[in-house]
C-alpha positions in Angstrom: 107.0 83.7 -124.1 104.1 85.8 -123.8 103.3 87.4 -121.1 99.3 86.7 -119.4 97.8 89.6 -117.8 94.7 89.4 -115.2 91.1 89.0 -117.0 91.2 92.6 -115.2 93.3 94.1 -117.2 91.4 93.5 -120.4 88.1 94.5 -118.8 89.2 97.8 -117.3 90.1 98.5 -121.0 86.8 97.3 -122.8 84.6 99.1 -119.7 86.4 102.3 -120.5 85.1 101.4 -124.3 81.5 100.9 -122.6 81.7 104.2 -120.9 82.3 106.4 -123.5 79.6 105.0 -125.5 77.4 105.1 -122.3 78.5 108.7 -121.6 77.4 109.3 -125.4 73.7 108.0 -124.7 73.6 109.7 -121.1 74.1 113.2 -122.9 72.0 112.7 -126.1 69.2 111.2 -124.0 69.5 114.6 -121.3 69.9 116.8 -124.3 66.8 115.8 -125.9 64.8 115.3 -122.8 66.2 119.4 -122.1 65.3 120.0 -125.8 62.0 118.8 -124.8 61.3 121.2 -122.1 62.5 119.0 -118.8 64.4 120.6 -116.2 68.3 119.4 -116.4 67.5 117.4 -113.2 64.5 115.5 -114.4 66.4 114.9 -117.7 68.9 113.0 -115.8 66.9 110.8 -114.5 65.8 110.1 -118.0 69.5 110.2 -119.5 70.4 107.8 -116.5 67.4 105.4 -116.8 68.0 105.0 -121.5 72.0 104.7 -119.8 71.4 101.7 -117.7 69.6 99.9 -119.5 72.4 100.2 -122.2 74.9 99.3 -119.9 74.1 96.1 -119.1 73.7 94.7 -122.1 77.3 96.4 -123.4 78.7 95.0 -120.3 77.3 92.1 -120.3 78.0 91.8 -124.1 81.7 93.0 -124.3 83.2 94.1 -121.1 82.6 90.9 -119.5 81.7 88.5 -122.4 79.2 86.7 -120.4 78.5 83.4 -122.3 75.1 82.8 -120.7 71.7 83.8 -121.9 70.8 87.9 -120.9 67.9 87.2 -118.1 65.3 89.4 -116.4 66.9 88.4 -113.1 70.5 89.4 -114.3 68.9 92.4 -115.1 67.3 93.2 -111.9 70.5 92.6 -110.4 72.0 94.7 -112.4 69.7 97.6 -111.8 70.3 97.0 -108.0 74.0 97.2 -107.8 73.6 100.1 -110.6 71.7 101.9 -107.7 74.2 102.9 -105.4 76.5 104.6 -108.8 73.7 105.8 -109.8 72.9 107.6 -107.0 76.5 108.7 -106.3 76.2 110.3 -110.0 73.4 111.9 -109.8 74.1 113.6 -106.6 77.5 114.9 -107.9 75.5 116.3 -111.0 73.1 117.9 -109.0 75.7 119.1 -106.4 78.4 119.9 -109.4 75.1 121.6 -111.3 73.9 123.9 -108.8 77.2 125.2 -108.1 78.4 126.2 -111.5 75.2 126.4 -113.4 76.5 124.0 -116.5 74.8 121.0 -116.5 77.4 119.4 -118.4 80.4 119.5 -115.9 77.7 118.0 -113.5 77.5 115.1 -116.3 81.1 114.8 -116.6 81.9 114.6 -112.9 79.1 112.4 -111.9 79.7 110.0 -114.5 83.5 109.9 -113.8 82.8 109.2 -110.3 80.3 106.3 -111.0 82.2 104.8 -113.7 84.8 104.0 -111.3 82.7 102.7 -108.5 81.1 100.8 -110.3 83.9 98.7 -112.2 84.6 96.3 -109.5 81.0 95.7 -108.7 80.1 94.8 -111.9 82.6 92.3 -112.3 81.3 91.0 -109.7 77.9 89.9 -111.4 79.7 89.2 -114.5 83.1 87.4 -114.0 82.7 85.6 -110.8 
């Protein structure tokens, strides 16, 4: 008999899928945007902006498998409960930044910190 794990279970593991990818477009979007003459702190804001909107639609899409149409509104919610990770990451990058001077352990940790606050809330939107 096989054994049935919690929807959780499957969705922590496609989410970490998500966040690598996301993690890829947050530092190629920075990069360029740095490449490009911004200052590693209005680059983030860039990276993060091109990230989010990726996001939803891969979580949406895979993570969470949502069957119904993508909407504006779901958006918009989205970007709302996005708000408060996306704040906690940025704030790590630019605290994590300004101590070290390398913008890309300031990526690293505020994306680590984000990705898992913002699991839980985004199964929220999706799964319930």
């Amino acid at each position: 008999m096989a054994q049935r794990f919690p929807a959780w279970v499957g969705q922590s593991a496609r989410y970490g899928g998500v966040g690598v990818i996301a993690l890829a477009i947050d530092a190629a979007v920075l990069e360029a945007a740095l490449r490009l003459g911004a200052s590693p702190y209005a680059g983030r804001i860039v990276s993060l902006s091109a990230m989010v909107c990726s996001t939803w639609w891969l979580n949406r899409r895979f993570t969470f498998r949502t069957a119904t149409p993508p909407s504006w509104r779901e958006f918009g919610h989205y970007v709302v409960l996005a708000l408060a990770g996306l704040l906690l990451n940025y704030g790590l990058f630019v605290a994590v930044t300004w101590a070290t001077g390398r913008y890309w352990a300031g990526l690293a940790a505020g994306s680590a910190a984000a990705a898992v606050f913002n699991f839980f809330r985004y199964r929220k939107l999706f799964a319930d």
